[in-house]
C-alpha positions as CSV (number, residue, x, y, z in Angstrom):
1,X,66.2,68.5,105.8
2,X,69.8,67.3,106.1
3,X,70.0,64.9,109.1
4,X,71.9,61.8,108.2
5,X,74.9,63.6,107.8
6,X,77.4,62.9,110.6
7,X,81.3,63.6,108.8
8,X,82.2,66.9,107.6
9,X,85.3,67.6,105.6
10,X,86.5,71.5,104.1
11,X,88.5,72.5,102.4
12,X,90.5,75.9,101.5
13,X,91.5,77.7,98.8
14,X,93.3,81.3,98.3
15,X,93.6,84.3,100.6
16,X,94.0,85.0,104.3
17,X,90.0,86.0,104.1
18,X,89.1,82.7,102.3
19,X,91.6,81.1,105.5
20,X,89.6,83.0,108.7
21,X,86.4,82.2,106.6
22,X,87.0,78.2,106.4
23,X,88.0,78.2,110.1
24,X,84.4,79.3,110.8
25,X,82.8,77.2,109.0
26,X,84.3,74.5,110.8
27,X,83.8,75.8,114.0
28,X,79.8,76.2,112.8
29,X,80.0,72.5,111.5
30,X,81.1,71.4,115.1
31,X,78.4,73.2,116.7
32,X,75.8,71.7,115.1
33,X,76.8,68.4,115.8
34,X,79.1,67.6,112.8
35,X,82.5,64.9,113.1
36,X,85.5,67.4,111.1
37,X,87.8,64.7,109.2
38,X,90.5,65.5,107.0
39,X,89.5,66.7,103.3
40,X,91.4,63.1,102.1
41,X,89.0,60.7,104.6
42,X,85.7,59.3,103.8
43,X,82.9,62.2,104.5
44,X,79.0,62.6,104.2
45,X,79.7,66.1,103.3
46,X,82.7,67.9,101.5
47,X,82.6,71.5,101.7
48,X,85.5,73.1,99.2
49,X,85.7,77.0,99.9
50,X,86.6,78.1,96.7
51,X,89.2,80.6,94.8
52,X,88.4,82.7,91.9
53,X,91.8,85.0,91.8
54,X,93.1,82.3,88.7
55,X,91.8,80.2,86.1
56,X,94.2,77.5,88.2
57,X,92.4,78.0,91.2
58,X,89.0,77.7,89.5
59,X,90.4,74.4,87.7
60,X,91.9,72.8,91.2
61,X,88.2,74.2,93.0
62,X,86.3,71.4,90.6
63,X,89.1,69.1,90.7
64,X,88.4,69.0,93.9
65,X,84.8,68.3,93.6
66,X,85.5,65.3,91.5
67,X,88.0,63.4,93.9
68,X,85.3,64.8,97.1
69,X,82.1,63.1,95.0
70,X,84.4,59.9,94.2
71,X,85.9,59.5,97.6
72,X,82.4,59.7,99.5
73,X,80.3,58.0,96.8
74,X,77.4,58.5,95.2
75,X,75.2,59.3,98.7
76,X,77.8,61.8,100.0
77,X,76.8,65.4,99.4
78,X,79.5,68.1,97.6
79,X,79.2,72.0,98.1
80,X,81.1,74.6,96.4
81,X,81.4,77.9,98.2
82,X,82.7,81.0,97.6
83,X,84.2,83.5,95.0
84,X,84.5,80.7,92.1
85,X,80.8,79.6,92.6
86,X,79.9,83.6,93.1
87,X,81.8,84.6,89.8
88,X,81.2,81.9,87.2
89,X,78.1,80.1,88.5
90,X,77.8,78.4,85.4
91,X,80.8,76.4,85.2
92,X,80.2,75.1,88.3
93,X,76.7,74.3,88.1
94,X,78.3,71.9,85.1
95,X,80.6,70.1,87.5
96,X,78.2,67.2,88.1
97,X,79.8,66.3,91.1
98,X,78.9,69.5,93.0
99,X,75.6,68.5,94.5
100,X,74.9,72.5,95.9
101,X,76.7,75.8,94.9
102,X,76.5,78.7,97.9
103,X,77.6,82.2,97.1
104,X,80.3,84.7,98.8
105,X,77.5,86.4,100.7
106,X,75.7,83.5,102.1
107,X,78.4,81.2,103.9
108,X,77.5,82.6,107.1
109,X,74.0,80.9,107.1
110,X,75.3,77.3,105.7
111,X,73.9,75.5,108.7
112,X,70.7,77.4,108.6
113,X,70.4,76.6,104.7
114,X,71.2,72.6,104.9
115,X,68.6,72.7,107.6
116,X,66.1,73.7,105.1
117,X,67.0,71.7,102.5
118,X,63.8,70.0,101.2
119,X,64.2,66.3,101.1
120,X,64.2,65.6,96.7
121,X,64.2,69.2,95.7
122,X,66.1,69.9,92.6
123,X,67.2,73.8,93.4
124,X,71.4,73.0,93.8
125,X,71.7,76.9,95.0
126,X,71.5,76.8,99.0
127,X,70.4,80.3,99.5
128,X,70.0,83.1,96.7
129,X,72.9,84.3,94.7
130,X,73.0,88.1,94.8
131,X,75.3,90.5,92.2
132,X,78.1,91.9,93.5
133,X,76.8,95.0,93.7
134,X,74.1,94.1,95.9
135,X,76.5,92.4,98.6
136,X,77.0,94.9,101.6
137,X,76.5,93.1,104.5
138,X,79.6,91.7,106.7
139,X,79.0,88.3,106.9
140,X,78.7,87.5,110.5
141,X,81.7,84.9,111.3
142,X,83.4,84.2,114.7
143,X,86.5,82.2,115.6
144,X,85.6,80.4,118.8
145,X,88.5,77.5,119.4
146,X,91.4,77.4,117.2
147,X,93.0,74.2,116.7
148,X,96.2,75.6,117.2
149,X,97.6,79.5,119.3
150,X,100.7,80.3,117.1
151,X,98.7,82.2,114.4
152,X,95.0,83.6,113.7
153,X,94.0,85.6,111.1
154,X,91.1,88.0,111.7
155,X,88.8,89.2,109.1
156,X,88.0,92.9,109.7
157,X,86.7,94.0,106.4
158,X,85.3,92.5,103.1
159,X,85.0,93.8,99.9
160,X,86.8,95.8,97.4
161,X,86.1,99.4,95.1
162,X,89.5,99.2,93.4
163,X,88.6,97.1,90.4
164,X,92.2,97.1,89.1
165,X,91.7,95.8,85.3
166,X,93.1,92.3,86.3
167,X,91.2,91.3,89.5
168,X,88.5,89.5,89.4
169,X,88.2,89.7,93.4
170,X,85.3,92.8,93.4
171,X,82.9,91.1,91.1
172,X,83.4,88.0,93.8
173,X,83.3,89.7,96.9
174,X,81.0,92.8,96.7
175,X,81.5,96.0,97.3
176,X,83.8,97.6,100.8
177,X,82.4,96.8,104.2
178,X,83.6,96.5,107.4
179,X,83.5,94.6,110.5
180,X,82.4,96.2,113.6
181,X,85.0,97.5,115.9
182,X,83.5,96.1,119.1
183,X,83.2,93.0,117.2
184,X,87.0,92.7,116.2
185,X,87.8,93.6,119.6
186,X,85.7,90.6,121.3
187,X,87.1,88.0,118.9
188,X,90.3,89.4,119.9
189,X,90.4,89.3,123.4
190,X,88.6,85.7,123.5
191,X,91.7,84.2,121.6
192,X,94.5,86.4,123.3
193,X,93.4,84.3,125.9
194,X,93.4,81.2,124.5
195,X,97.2,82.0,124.0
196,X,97.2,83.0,120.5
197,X,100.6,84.6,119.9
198,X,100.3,86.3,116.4
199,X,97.0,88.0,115.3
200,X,97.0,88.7,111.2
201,X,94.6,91.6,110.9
202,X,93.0,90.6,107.0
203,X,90.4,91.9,104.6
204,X,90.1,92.3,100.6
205,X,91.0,95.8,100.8
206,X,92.6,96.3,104.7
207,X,93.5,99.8,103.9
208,X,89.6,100.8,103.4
209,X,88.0,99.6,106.6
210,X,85.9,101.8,108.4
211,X,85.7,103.8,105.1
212,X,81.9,102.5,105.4
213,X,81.1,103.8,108.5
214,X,80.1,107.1,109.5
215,X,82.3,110.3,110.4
216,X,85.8,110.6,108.5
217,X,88.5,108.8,111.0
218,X,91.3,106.6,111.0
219,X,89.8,103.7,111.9
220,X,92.2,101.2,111.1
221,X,94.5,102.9,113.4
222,X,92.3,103.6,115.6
223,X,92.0,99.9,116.3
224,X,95.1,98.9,116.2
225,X,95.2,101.5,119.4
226,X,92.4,99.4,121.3
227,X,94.3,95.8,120.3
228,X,97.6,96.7,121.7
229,X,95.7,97.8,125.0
230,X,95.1,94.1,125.7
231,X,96.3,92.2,127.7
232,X,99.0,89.1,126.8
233,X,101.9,87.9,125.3
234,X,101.2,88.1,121.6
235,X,102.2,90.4,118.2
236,X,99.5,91.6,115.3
237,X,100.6,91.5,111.8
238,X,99.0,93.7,108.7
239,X,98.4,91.8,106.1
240,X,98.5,93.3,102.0
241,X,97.8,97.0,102.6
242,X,98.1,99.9,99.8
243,X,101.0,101.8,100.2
244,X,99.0,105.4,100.0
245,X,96.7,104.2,102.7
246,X,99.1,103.8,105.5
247,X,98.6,106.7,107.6
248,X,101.0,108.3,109.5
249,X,99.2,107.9,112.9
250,X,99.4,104.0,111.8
251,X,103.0,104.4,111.5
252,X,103.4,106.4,114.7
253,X,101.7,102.8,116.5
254,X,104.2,100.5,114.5
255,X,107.1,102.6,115.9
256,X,106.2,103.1,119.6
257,X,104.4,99.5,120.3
258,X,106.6,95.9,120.4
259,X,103.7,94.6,119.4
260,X,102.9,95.5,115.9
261,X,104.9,93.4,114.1
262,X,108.3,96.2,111.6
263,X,106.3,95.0,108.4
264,X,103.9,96.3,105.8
265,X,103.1,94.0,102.7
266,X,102.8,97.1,100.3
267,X,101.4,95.6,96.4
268,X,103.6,97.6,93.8
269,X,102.7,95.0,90.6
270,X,104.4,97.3,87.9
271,X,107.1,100.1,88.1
272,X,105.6,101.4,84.9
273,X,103.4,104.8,84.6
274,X,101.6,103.9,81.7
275,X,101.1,100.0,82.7
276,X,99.8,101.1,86.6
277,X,97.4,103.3,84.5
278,X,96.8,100.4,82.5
279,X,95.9,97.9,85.6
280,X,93.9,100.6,87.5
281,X,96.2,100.8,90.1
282,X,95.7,104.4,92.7
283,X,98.9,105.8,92.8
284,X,101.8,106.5,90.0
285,X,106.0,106.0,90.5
286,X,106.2,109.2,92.3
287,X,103.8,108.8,94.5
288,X,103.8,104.9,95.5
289,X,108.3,105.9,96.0
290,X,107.1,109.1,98.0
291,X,104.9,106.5,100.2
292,X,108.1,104.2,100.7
293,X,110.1,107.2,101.7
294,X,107.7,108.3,104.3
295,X,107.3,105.2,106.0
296,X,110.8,104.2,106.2
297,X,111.7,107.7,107.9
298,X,108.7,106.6,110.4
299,X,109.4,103.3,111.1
300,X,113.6,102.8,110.9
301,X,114.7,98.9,110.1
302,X,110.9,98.4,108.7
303,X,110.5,95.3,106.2
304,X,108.7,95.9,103.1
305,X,107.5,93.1,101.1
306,X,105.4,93.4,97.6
307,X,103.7,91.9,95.1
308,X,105.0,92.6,91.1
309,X,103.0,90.8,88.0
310,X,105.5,90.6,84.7
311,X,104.3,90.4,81.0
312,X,100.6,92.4,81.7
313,X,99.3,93.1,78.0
314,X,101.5,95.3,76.2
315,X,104.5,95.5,78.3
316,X,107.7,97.1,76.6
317,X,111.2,96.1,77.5
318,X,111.2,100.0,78.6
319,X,108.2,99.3,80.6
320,X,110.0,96.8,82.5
321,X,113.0,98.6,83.0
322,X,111.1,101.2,84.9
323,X,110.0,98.1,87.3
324,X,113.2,97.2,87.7
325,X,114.0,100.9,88.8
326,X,111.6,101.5,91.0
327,X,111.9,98.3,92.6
328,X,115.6,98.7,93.2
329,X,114.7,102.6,94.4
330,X,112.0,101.0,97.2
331,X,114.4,98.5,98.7
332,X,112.0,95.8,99.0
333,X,113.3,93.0,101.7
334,X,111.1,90.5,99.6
335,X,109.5,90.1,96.0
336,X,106.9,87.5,95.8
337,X,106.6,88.0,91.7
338,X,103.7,86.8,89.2
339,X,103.5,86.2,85.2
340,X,100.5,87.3,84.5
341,X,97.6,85.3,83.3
342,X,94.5,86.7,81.8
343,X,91.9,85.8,84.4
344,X,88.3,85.8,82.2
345,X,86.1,88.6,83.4
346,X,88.0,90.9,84.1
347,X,88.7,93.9,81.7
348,X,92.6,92.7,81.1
349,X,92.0,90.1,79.5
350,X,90.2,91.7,76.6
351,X,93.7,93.4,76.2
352,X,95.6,93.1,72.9
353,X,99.4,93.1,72.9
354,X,99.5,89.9,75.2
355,X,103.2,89.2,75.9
356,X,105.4,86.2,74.8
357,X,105.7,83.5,77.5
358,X,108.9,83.0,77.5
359,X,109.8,86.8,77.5
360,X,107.8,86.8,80.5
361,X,109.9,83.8,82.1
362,X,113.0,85.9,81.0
363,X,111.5,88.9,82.8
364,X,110.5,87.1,85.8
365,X,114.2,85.5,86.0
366,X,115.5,89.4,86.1
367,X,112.8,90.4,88.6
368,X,113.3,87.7,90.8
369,X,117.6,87.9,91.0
370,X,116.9,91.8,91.7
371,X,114.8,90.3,94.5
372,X,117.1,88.4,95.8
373,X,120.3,90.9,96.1
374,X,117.5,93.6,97.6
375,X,116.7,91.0,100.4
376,X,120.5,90.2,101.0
377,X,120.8,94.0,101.4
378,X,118.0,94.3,103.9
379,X,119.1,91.5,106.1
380,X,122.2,92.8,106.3
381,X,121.2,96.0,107.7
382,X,119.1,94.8,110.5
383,X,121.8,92.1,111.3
384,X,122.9,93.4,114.1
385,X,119.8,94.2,115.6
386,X,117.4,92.4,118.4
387,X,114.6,90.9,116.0
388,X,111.7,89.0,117.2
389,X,110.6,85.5,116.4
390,X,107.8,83.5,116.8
391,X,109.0,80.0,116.7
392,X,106.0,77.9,114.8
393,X,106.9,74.6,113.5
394,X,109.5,71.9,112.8
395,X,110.6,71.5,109.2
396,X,113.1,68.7,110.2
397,X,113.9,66.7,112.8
398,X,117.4,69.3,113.5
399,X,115.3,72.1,112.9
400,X,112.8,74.8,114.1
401,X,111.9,77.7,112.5
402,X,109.8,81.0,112.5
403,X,109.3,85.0,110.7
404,X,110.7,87.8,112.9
405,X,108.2,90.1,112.9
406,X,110.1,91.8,110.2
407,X,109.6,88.9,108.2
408,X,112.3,87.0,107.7
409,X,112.5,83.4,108.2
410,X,115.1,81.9,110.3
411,X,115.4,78.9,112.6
412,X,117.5,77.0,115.7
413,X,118.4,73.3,116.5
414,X,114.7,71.9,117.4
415,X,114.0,72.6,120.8
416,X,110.4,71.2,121.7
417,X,110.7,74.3,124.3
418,X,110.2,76.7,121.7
419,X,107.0,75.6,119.8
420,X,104.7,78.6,119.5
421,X,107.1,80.8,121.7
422,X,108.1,84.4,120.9
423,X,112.0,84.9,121.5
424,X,114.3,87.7,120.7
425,X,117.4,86.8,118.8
426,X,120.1,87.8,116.3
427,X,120.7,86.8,113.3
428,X,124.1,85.1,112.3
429,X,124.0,84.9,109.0
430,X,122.2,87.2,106.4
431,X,124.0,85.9,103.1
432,X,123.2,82.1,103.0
433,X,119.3,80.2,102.9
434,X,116.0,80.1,104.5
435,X,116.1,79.9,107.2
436,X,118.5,81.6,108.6
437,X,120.7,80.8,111.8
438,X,120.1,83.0,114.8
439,X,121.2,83.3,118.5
440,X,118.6,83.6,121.0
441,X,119.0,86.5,123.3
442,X,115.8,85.7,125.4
């Protein structure tokens, strides 16, 4: 039994999931008595909720481990949570400074599980450690109190069936589940009215919820029909969503309702047949181009951001090119580009023909000025438009900025006013930097 612990400090690595995930837990930690201090501050407990995507985030999860155990001392008490511990238990079980390891599919019963601790007992797993392909349950969260209204993400599904050839993502989170719909809506409503002005609906794979349950519906757009009925001042946001699984009835709710925010973060990651065969991915350079083309024509002014990885095993300079192309043909407004890494695990990196690294840095430099002429392009064409912003925080003392909802980032002279307000404006300037200057309309 745990019951000299008073300070609790967590901390987060990787995704949006990981994000609503640590917010929980810190919500649960308060509820049961704990003191929350900052990660950097002397604690009797340091919770790090670990990433697994990279062998960087896997080597900054125990780093973090050692400076928790040395900053608390010998007595404090170290967990590591999450997809690192649930995907290489080993390694972690050899940091020595992680006192307990806790998997993906137990975090929701943390409390419960300290509780029980036995007072000397040697077993450093709190709770059982299940395969991923036993994990099917949606772990039962819920965001109370936010310590700040400007943003919350909400986790509406877990899990993912892809298994493209470089993620290691399925093997740490289990197999597609999804979150109730009566569920979502409660947490939704309870911090709409705490004044929460931008919701992020997240999950592993967002374009598969409901794909669990029974009958054969829409039911991500069905929800996104019962959230914009609510009342209150606010905008929802999608967050990574496969291009072939935006439905057109989605669409049809992104065009007709102010708020669900002009922008889909669609993954492309190569341009190349024969490398998106390579990585798994659903879709070819027809089809994923036929996708863009469709949801443009829906949703006029839309911005469409992606994610590209250069220099997978046994990319040709042709196989590149084709990126390049289809990049250029989809008219991204941003790239946010990757070399790729093998991540251990994961069938990619038992791939031969592994690519130069500088090649790669060569390829990325290519990718990324293509990037930056295709985003020039796109704020140009919505310049003249009425975009909305939600004004979010002060990067200066001259300056405060925000992301339309089409996602680009601009900013104002500071005006305390403005903090966590949603304003319409203009945009005065689409050629210069982040953030760009714009006139506020109302």
């Amino acid at each position: 039994m745990v019951n000299s612990v008073v300070k609790a400090a967590i901390k987060n690595l990787g995704c949006r999931v990981n994000q609503y995930e640590a917010e929980a837990l810190e919500q649960m930690f308060k509820n049961a008595g704990y003191q929350i201090v900052d990660f950097e501050s002397d604690a009797d407990l340091y919770l790090i909720n670990s990433c697994a995507v990279t062998i960087s985030a896997a080597s900054k999860s125990r780093s973090l481990a050692r400076q928790a155990k040395r900053r608390g001392g010998k007595d404090s008490i170290v967990i590591m949570a999450g997809c690192y511990t649930q995907v290489s238990p080993e390694e972690v079980e050899d940091v020595e400074e992680v006192d307990y390891l806790i998997s993906t599919s137990n975090k929701d019963n943390l409390i419960q599980l300290l509780n029980d601790l036995k007072a000397g007992g040697d077993d450093r797993w709190l709770g059982s450690r299940e395969e991923y392909e036993e994990i099917d349950q949606f772990q039962d969260f819920k965001l109370v109190d936010l310590n700040q209204t400007t943003r919350a993400n909400i986790k509406i599904q877990d899990g993912c069936d892809q298994f493209c050839s470089y993620c290691i993502i399925p093997y740490a989170r289990g197999r597609i589940r999804s979150r109730a719909q009566e569920d979502v809506i409660e947490e939704f409503r309870r911090l709409a009215a705490q004044g929460v002005k931008e919701f992020v609906l997240t999950g592993i794979h967002l374009g598969a919820y409901g794909k669990d349950f029974d009958g054969n519906k829409d039911y991500l757009a069905d929800l996104l029909k019962e959230l914009i009925d609510i009342k209150g001042n606010f905008r929802i946001r999608l967050s990574s969503i496969e291009a072939g699984e935006v439905t057109n009835s989605m669409l049809e709710i992104m065009r007709n309702s102010d708020k669900i925010c002009s922008h889909l973060h669609l993954p492309l990651q190569s341009g190349s047949g024969r490398i998106l065969e390579k990585m798994n991915r659903p879709y070819n350079q027809q089809e994923f181009l036929g996708y863009i083309e469709n949801i443009k024509n829906r949703v006029p002014g839309i911005g469409l951001t992606t994610d590209i990885i250069v220099g997978f095993p046994g990319e040709t300079e042709a196989d590149f090119k084709e990126t390049l192309k289809v990049v250029k043909a989809a008219g991204f407004s941003r790239l946010h580009i990757f070399s790729y890494s093998p991540r251990p695990g994961t069938p990619a990196a038992r791939m031969k023909d592994n690519i130069d690294g500088d090649l790669k840095k060569e390829r990325y430099n290519k990718l990324n000025q293509l990037g930056a002429e295709l985003a020039r392009e796109y704020r140009s064409s919505v310049q003249d438009n009425q975009l909305e912003v939600l004004f979010e925080d002060n990067r200066s003392d001259r300056m405060i900025t925000g992301y339309t909802g089409n996602y680009i980032r601009v900013g104002v002279e500071y005006q305390e006013d403005l903090v966590n307000k949603l304003k319409t404006v203009e945009l005065l300037e689409a050629k210069g930097e982040e953030p760009y200057p714009v006139k506020i309309i109302e």
